[in-house]
N, C-alpha and C positions, 0 to 999 in steps of 0.2 A: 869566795873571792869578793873582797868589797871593791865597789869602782868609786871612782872620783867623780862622774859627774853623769846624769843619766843619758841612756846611750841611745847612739845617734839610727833611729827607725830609718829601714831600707826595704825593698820589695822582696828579697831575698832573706838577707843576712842584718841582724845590730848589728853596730859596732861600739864599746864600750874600753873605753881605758881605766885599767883598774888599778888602785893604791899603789901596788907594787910596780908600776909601770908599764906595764904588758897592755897587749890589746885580747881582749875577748871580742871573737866574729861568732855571732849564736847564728842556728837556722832561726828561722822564724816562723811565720804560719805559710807565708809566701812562697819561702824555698821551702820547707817541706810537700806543697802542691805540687810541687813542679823540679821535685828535685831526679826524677827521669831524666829532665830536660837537660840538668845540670851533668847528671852522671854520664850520659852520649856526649856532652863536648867534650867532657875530660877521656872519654874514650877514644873520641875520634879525633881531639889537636890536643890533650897534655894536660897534665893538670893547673900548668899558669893559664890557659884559655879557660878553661872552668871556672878557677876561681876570679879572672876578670869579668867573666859573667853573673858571678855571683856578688860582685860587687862594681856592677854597671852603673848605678845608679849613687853609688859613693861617690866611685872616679868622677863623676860629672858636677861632685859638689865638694869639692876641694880635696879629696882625698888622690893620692898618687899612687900608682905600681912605679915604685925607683931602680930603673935595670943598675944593678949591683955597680958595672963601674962607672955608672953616673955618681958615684960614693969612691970608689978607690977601693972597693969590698972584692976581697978575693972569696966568694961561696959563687953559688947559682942558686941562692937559696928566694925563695918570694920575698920582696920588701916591699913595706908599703909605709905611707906617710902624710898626714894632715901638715906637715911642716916644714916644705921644702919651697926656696923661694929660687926663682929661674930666671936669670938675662931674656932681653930679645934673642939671642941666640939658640939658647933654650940650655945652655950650661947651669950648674947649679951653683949659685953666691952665698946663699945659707940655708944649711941643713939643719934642723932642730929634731927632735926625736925620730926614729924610725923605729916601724918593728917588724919584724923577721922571725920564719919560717927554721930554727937551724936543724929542726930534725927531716927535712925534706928529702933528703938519701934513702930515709929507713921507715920513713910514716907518709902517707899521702895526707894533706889536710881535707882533702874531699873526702876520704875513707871515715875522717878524724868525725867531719861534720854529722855523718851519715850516722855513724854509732855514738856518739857523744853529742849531739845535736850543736857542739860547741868547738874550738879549736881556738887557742893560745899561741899568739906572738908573740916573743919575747922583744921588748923594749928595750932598744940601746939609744944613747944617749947622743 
């Protein structure tokens, strides 16, 4: 998978957007320490609370969890986004790529992390 631009270090998880437009979330050396810590939250509140912990430290540096109908997205699938811009309101005025979880029904992304040290978002436009 080639990426487009080298990816963005996290305490947990990179995150890298590749050619094809997808995000790659890897573990790293971080979340694998403490990926315990990771697998009890997803135990005990879900696996969007997991993996907003596993991307705490994104969220806090522009990156977003987009709840689906802030989009007009009929899934419940995880979205997430470096390129959403918000009113005072906190409404969205312009959306620019997101990427999404759509096998989320049938695959756990934390399962996904744990045996592939890696997990694929598809990129929509």
């Amino acid at each position: 998978m080639t990426r487009t631009a080298p990816p963005d270090h996290g305490f947990y998880v990179d995150l890298a957007k590749t050619e094809g437009g997808d995000l790659e979330i890897s573990l790293n050396d971080g979340g694998r320490a403490n990926f315990a810590e990771i697998e009890e939250a997803r135990d005990r509140y879900g696996s969007q609370a997991a993996l907003c912990l596993l991307l705490e430290d994104h969220l806090s540096d522009g990156w977003e969890m987009v709840p689906p109908e802030d989009l007009g997205a009929l899934t419940a699938a995880p979205i997430l986004s470096d390129e959403i811009a918000r009113d005072d309101q906190g409404e969205i005025v312009e959306a620019g790529r997101v990427f999404c979880f759509p096998d989320y029904a049938v695959r756990d992304e934390i399962d996904e992390l744990r045996t592939n040290l890696a997990v694929l978002f598809q990129g929509v436009p």
